[in-house]
VOBADO-71782 format. One record per residue (C-alpha): x, y, z. Coordinates in pm, whole numbers, padded with zeros to 5 digits, always signed. Layout:
% residues N
XYZ;...
END
This chain:
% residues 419
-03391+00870+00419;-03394+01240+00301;-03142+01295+00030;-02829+01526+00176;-02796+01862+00128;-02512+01963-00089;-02237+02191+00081;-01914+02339-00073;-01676+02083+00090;-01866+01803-00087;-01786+01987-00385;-01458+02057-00340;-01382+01631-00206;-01567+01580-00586;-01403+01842-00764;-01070+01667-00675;-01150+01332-00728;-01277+01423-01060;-00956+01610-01146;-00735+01289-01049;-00979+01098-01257;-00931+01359-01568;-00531+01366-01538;-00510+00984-01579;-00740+00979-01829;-00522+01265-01994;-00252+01040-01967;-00384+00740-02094;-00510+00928-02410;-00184+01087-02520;-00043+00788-02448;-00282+00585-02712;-00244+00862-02957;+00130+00858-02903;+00153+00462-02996;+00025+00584-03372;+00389+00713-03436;+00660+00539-03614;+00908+00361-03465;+01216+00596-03411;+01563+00432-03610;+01735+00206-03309;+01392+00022-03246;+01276-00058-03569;+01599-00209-03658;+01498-00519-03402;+01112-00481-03376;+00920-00695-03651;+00596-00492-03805;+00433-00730-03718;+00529-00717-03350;+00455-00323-03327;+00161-00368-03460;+00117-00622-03199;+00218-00417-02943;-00016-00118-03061;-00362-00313-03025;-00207-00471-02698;-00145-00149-02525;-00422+00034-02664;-00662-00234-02554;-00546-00240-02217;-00588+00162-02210;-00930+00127-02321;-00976-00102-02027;-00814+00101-01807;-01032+00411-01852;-01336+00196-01874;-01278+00069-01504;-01210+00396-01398;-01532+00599-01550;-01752+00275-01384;-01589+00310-01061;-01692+00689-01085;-01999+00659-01203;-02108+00401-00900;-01884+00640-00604;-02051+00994-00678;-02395+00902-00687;-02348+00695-00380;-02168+00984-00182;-02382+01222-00290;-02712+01017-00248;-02606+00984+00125;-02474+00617+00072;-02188+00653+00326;-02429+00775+00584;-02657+00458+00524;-02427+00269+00590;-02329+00395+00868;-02641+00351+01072;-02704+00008+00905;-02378-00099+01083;-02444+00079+01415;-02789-00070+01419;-02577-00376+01482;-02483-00292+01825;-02140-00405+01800;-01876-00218+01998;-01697+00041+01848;-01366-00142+01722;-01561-00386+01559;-01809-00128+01411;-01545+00038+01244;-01364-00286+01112;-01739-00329+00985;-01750-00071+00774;-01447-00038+00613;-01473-00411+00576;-01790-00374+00383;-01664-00088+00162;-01357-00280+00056;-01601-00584-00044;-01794-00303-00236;-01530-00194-00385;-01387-00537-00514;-01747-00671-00639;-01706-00348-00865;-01343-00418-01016;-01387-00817-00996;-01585-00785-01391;-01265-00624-01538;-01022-00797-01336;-01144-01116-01455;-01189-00950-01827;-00858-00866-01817;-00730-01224-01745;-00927-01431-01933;-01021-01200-02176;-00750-00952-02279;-00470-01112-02152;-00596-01442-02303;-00649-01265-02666;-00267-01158-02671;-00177-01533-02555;+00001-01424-02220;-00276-01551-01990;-00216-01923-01894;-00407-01889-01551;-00725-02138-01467;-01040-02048-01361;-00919-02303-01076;-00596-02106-00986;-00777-01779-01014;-01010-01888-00723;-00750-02018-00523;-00589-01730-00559;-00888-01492-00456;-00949-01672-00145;-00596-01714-00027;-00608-01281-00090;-00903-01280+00156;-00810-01473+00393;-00441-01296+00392;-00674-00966+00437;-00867-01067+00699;-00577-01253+00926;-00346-00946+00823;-00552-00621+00721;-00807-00707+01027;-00593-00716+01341;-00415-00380+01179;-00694-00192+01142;-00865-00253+01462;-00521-00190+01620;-00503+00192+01437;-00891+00216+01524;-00804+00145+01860;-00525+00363+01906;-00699+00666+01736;-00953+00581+02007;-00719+00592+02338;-00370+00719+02286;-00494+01091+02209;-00272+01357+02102;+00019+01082+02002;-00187+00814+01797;-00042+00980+01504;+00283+00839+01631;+00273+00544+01780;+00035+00434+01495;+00335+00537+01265;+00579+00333+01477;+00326+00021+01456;+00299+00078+01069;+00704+00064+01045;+00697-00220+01253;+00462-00417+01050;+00624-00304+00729;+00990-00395+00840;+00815-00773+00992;+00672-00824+00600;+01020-00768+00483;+01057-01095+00667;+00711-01270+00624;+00657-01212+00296;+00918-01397+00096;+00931-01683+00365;+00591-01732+00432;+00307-01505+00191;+00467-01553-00175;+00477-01940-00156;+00122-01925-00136;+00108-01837-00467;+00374-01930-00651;+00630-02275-00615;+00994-02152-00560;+01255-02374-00627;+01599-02362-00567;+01722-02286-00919;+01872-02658-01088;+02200-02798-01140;+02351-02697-01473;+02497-02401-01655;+02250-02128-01618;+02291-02208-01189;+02723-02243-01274;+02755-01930-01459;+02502-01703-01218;+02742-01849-00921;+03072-01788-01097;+02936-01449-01166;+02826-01396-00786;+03124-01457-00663;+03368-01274-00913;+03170-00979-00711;+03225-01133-00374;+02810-01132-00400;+02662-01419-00160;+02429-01633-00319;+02271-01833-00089;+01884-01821-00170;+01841-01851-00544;+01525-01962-00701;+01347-02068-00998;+00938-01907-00954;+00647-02125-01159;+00584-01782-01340;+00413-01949-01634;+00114-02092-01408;-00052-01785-01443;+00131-01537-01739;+00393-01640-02048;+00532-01288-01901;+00874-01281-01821;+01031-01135-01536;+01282-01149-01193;+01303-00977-00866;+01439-00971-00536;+01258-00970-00193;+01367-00926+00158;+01702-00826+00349;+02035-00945+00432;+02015-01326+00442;+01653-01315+00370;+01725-01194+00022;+01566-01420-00224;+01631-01360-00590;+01372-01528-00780;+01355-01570-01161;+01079-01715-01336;+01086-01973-01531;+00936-01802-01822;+01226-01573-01830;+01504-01912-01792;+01348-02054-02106;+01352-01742-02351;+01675-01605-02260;+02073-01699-02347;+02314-01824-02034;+02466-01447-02071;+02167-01268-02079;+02031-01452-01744;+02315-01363-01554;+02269-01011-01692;+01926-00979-01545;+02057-01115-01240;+02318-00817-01205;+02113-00575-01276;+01909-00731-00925;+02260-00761-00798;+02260-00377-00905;+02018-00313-00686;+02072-00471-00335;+02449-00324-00360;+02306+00025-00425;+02062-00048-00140;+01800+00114-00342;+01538-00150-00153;+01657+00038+00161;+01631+00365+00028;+01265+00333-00079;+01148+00188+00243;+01301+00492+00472;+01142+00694+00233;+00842+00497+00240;+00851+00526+00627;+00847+00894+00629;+00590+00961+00331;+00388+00718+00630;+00494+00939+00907;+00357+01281+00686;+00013+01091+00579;-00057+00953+00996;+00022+01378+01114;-00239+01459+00830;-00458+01221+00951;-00451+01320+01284;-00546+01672+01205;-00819+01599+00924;-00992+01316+01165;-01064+01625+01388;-01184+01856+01127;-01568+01809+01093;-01554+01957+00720;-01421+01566+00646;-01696+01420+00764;-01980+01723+00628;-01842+01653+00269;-01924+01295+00261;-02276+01376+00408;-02221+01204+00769;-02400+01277+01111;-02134+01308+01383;-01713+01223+01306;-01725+00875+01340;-01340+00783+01307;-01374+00490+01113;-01558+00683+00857;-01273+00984+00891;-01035+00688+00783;-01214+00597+00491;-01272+00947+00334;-00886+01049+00427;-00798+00787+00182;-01015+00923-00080;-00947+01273-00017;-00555+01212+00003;-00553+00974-00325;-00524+01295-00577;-00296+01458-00355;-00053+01174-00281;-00048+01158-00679;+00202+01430-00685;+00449+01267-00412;+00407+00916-00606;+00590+01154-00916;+00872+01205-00697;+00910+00776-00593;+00856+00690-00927;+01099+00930-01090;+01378+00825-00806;+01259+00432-00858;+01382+00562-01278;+01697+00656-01131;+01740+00324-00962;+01663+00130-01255;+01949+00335-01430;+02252+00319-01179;+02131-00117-01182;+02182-00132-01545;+02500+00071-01519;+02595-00207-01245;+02527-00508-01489;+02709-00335-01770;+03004-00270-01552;+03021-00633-01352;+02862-00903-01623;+03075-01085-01855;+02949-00984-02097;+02835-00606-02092;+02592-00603-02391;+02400-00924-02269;+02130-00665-02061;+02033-00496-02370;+01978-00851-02561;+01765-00941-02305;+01569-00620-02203;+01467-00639-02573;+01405-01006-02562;+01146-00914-02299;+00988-00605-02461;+00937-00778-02780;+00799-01104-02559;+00586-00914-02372;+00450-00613-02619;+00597-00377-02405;+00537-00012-02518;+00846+00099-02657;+00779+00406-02697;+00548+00544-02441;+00453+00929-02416;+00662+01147-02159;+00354+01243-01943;+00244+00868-01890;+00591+00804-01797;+00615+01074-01575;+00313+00915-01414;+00309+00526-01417;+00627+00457-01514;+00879+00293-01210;+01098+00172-01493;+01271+00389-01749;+01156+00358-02096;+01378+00090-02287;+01514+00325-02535;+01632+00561-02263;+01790+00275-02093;+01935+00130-02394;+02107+00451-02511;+02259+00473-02132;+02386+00135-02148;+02517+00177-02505;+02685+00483-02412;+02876+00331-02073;+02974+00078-02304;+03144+00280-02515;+03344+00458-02305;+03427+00175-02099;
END
């Protein structure tokens, strides 16, 4: 095959790619050279030396692993784009003579698989190597399998039926696919509200309704001082695969599950449990779950109308070097194209999902017995799990879902005060 012929929307696809590539790398570097500070006054009253110092090589190490990942998985995409890779592809797959759905399921199919034979080395260097180094990993080669497969299998019963049901109305419904594929996305999203904690997580993980005995007394008496129902409370086997602590809540109504791990039961006082659970309390009463699906559902709604106009704009498919507009392709290099782009809106989700994470700890301090207990244990868990304490503002601004804990410390500490 004749190598392609280079053309400015190929550059321009590469140019942005590159430029997402540079900004996180931008971040990740101030953010390393930002962990050489001091600790400011409030933090190093509570943070050992030796536990900064701790935290230092931890973060940095995951940085450097980070940026590794991201330079390989650069390195392997451009010369296969612009060597005509997609293309090859391509007419491998058609040489099949399948029909078209399953053509297109194909191809993406095999690009995914591509794509996770080239992150498996540092996924699995992260787990048993990093992660292992720092003494959080407590994962087994054995669960790590089972866990892989159960993944693909998940994609394949899930991701396969989905896909060949947007191929398929791309295909046939014209003018409106846009729509009714958005319609079937909210559908499916608003059924995994439901599937998910019943049926997907306890694949994974063993939840157990949380034991007789004070922690389980004093979360109750605190649910119902707020006229909160607790009716699905559970204890997660956290520490199978991480010492990490941590609790959440899944679902809707009386499909709300609040899980905490049992990591998190064993290194924290009765009052600081029931603090982390009202700050997840915090949440469900300020419906902030809600609020991020409907937006969710429209940031959906904007990508399908995109898609339908870029999947019939041949400049898509002439900058990743294709013969013809196969849709199935179009998909594929919409997601690539959009990825840099859709940056920008995830700046707006995650600085909204900051807010949240403010107005719940503004909840606990307000409803828990005892108000202070959610700073005890947010610290608990940032010195337990070398959390960055003091990250730089432009990494926050663009990873962070979570405020930084000295931010949310001084907003606590200052609701406190005046009552």
């Amino acid at each position: 095959m004749s190598m392609p012929t280079w053309n400015t929307t190929a550059l321009l696809f590469a140019a942005l790619l590159v430029s997402g590539y540079l900004l996180e790398g931008l971040a990740l570097l101030l953010d390393s050279r930002h962990l050489r500070h001091p600790l400011p006054a409030p933090l190093n009253t509570w943070v050992e030396a030796e536990t900064w110092q701790k935290t230092q090589i931890y973060t940095q190490a995951r940085h450097r692993l980070a940026i590794v990942a991201s330079t390989v998985d650069l390195l392997i995409l451009l010369p296969f784009w612009f060597g005509g890779g997609f293309l090859a592809l391509d007419r491998w797959i058609t040489g099949w003579h399948w029909d078209t759905l399953a053509t297109g399921v194909a191809y993406i199919g095999l690009l995914m698989v591509f794509s996770y034979a080239i992150h498996l080395p540092f996924t699995l260097y992260g787990t048993f190597g990093l992660e292992a180094r720092f003494g959080f990993n407590r994962m087994t080669w054995k669960t790590f399998v089972a866990d892989q497969i159960k993944m693909a299998i998940l994609a394949i019963l899930l991701g396969g039926p989905l896909l060949a049901g947007l191929l398929a109305l791309f295909y046939q419904a014209g003018s409106l696919a846009w729509l009714y594929g958005w319609i079937g996305m909210t559908l499916f999203s608003l059924i995994l509200q439901w599937v998910v904690p019943r049926w997907i997580l306890p694949l994974f993980n063993r939840f157990s309704p949380l034991a007789e005995g004070e922690p389980r007394r004093a979360i109750l008496a605190y649910a119902q001082s707020i006229d909160f129902p607790l009716a699905q409370l559970f204890e997660m086997d956290g520490s199978r695969r991480s010492s990490k602590a941590n609790a959440f809540v899944t679902g809707f109504g009386k499909n709300r599950r609040i899980a905490l791990f049992d990591t998190l039961i064993q290194q924290h006082t009765i009052p600081e449990l029931v603090a982390v659970l009202a700050h997840e309390i915090g949440h469900a009463r300020r419906r902030h779950m809600a609020k991020m699906l409907l937006l969710g559902i429209l940031h959906t709604g904007i990508l399908f109308m995109l898609l339908a106009v870029l999947l019939e704009w041949p400049g898509l498919y002439r900058g990743f070097f294709m013969e013809g507009m196969p849709l199935y392709a179009g998909l594929v290099f919409f997601g690539m194209v959009i990825g840099p782009i859709d940056l920008f809106v995830g700046l707006f989700f995650k600085r909204l999902s900051r807010h949240f994470e403010f107005e719940a700890d503004r909840f606990a301090v307000e409803t828990a017995p005892e108000p202070a207990a959610l700073i005890s244990a947010l610290k608990t868990l940032a010195r337990e799990n070398l959390a960055n304490l003091m990250p730089h503002p432009f990494y926050v601004l663009l990873h962070y879902s979570h405020p930084p804990l000295l931010e949310r410390v001084a907003a606590m500490e200052e609701r406190i005060r005046h009552g």
